[in-house]
C-alpha positions in Angstrom: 55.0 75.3 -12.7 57.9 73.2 -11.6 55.8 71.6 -8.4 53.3 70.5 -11.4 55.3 68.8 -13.9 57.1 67.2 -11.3 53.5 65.9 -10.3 52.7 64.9 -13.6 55.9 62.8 -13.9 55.1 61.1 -10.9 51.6 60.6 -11.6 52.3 59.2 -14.7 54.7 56.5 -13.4 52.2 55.0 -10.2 49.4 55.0 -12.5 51.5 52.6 -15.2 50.3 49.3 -14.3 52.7 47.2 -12.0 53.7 43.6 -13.9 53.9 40.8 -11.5 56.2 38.4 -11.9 56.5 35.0 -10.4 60.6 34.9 -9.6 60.7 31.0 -8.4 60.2 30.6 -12.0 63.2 33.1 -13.6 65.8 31.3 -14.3 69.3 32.6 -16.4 68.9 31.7 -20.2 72.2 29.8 -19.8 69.9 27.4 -17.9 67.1 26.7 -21.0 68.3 23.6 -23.1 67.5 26.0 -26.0 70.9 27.7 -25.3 73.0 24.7 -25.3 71.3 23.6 -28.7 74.3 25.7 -30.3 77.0 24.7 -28.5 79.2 22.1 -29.9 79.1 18.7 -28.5 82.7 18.5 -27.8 81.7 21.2 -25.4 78.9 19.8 -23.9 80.4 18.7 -21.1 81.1 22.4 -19.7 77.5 22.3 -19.2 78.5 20.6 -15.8 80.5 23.1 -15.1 78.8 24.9 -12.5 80.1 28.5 -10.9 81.1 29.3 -7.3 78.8 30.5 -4.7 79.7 33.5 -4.6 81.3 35.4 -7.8 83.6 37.0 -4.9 85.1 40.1 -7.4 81.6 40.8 -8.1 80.6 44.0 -6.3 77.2 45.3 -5.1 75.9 48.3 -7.0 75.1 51.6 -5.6 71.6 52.4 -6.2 71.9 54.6 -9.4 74.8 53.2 -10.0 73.8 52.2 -13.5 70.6 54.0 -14.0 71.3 52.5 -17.9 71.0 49.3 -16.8 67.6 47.0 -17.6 66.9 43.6 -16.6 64.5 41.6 -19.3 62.0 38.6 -18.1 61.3 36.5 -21.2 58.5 34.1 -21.4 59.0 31.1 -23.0 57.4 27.9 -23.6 59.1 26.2 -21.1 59.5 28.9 -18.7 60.8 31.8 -17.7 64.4 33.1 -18.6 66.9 36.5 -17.0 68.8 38.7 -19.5 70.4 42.3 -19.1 69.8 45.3 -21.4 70.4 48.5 -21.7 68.3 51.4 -22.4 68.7 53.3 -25.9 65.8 56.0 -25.9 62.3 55.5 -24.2 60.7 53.2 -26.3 63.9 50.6 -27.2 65.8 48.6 -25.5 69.6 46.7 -26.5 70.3 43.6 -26.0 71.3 39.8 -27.6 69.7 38.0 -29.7 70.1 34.7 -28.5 68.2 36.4 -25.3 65.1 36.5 -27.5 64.8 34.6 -30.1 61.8 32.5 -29.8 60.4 34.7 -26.8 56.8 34.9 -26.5 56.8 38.1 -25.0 58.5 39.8 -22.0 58.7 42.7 -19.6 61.8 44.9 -19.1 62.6 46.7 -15.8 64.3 49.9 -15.7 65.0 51.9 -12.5 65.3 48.7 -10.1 68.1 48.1 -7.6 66.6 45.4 -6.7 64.7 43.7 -9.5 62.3 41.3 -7.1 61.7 44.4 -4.9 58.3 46.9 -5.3 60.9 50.2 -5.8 58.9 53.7 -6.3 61.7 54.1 -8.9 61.6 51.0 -11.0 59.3 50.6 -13.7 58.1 47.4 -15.2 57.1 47.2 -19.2 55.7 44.9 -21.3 57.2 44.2 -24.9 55.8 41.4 -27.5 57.1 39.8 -30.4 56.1 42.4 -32.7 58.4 44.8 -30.8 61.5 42.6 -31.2 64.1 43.3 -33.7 67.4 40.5 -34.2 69.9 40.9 -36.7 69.1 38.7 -40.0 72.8 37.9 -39.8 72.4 35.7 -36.2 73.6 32.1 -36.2 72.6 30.0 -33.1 75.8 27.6 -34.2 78.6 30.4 -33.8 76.9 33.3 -31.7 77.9 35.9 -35.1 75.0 38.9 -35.0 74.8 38.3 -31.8 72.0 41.4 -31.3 69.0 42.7 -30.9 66.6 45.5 -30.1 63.5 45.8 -27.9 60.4 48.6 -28.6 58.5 48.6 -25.2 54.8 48.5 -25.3 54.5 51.6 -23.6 57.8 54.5 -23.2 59.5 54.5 -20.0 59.6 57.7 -17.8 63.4 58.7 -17.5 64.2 60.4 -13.8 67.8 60.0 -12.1 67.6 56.0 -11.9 66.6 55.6 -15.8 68.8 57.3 -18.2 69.6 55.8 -21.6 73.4 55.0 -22.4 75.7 56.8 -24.6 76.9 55.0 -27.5 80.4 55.5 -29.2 79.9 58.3 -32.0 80.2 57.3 -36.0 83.8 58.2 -36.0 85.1 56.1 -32.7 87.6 54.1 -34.3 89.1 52.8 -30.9 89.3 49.2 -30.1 89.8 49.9 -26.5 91.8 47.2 -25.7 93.6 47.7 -22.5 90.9 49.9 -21.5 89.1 49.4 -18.0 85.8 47.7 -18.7 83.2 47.2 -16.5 79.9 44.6 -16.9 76.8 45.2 -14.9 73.9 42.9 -14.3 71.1 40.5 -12.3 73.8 37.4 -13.3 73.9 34.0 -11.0 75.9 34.3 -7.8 75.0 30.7 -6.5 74.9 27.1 -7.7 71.9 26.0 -6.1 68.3 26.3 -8.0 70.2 28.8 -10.2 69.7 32.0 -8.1 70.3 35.0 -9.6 71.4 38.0 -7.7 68.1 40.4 -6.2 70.5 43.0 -6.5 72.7 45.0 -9.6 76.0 44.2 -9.2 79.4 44.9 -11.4 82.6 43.9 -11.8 85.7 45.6 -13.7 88.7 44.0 -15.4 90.4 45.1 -18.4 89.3 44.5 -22.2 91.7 41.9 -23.8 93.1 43.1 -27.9 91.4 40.3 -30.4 94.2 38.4 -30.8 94.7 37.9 -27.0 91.2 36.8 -27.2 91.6 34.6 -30.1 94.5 32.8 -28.3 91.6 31.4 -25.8 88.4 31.4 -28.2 89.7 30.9 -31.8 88.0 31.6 -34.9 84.5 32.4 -32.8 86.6 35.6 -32.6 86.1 38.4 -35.2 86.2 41.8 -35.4 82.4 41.8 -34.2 83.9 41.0 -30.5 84.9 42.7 -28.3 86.5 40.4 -24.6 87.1 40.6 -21.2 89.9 39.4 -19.0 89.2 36.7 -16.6 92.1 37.1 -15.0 91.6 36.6 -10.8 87.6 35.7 -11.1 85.0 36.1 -13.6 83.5 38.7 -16.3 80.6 38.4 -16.6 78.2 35.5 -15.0 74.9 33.3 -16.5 72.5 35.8 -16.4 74.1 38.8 -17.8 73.4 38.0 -21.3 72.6 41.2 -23.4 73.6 43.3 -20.9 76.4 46.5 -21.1 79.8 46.7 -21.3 80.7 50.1 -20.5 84.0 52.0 -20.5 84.9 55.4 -19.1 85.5 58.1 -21.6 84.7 61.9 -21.8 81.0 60.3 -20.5 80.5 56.8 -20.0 80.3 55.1 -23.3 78.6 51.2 -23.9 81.4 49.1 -26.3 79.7 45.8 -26.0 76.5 43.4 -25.3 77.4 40.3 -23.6 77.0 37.7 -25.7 78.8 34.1 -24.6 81.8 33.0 -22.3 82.4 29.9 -20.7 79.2 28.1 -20.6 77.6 29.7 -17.3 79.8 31.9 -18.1 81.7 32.3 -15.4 82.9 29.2 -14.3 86.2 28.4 -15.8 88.8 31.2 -16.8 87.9 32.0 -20.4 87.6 35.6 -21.1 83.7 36.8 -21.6 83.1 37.8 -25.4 80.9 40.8 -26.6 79.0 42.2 -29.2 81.1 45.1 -30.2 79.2 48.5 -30.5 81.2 50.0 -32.8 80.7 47.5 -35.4 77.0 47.4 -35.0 76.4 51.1 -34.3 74.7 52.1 -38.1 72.0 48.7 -37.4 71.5 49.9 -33.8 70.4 52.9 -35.4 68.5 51.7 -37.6 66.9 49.3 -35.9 65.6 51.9 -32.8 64.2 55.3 -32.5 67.5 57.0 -31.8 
């Protein structure tokens, strides 16, 4: 009996259709003109700015690593864009809203170690508008409601490289600051045509208290932010956006979404700001199946 629903399980994933995808064209959403159209113009000129070669604190992920971790490809009208996400239940996926507002429609891709890569574990869904939920709150001009929820076309099959993440229960009323904190994603490791990284990669550096990060940000801090340290390199890197912050508890536990940094994110030493999970657990819920 066990022989047999483990042939149904993997009958069920090679039969799902496989979603091509044309990657010369992906690009970080950092890179679409429609992200800078909220950035200040005194702070245009970071747009310049570009990141190293080679994010060099940025490590490789095991495969598994992150079996939470998704990747979304959003279709736009002037191209293709690269966020992060994180699954939530079989059917939804979490991530930013700046990642898609606008979208078309998009495919998410769960599973993958290597997101250009035909994997036998990585599965590749559709989502359309309809499926997109953003927080009525979002502002464009400060980043505030900085979230959002995808509902796939058709539920992903979870298996040991696709597990949904644990969120912080009703009760948590830590801030963790000081905590370790660790972002994984797909994000930009060179300068040149704005590659992304085939591969899931992480870094870890501790989660800064508000106020530290208020020192650097100002008033775009609130208490719907969570930061990271940039201390010695970058957080997290163009590309990332809407992907997890996680932190080690009892079980491993997602505290933020990554919403904004420096622009590219990680090119000059500004600490990398957050959606905070905690604050928008009850419209996470709310908005997904879980």
């Amino acid at each position: 009996m066990k022989h047999l629903a483990l042939f149904i399980t993997v009958l069920t994933v090679s039969c799902a259709e496989w979603i091509e995808i044309d990657w010369s064209k992906v690009r970080p959403i950092h890179t679409f003109d429609r992200y800078w159209a909220h950035i200040p113009d005194k702070l245009q000129y970071l747009r310049q700015l570009v990141p190293p070669i080679r994010m060099i604190d940025r490590q490789d992920a095991t495969p598994g690593q992150f079996p939470y971790q998704a990747a979304l490809i959003l279709n736009f009208t002037d191209g293709l864009a690269l966020c992060g996400g994180t699954i939530l239940t079989k059917n939804c996926i979490l991530t930013a809203a700046h990642c898609v507002e606008d979208v078309l429609r998009g495919t998410a891709i769960v599973g993958a170690h290597d997101i250009r890569q035909d994997e036998p574990t990585q599965q590749r869904i559709a989502f359309v508008t309809d499926g997109i939920s953003m927080h009525s709150g979002f502002t464009r001009a400060s980043l505030r409601n900085d979230i959002a929820t995808v509902r796939l076309s058709r539920p992903m099959t979870f298996n040991g490289r696709v597990i949904p993440i644990r969120l912080p229960v009703a009760t948590d009323i830590r801030t963790f600051g000081y905590w370790s904190g660790t972002v994984s994603g797909f994000g930009q490791t060179s300068k040149e045509n704005f590659n992304t990284s085939t591969e899931l990669m992480f870094v870890r550096k501790p989660i800064l208290t508000n106020m530290e990060c208020y020192r650097y940000w100002g008033n775009r801090i609130d208490m719907q932010n969570i930061c990271l340290s940039a201390a010695g390199g970058p957080g997290a890197c163009s590309g990332d956006s809407g992907g997890p912050l996680t932190v080690k508890s009892a079980k491993i536990l997602q505290v933020g979404i990554v919403s904004f940094g420096p622009p590219g994110l990680c090119s000059i030493g500004k600490p990398s700001v957050f959606m905070r999970v905690t604050h928008f657990r009850n419209w996470i819920i709310r908005n997904s199946d879980l």
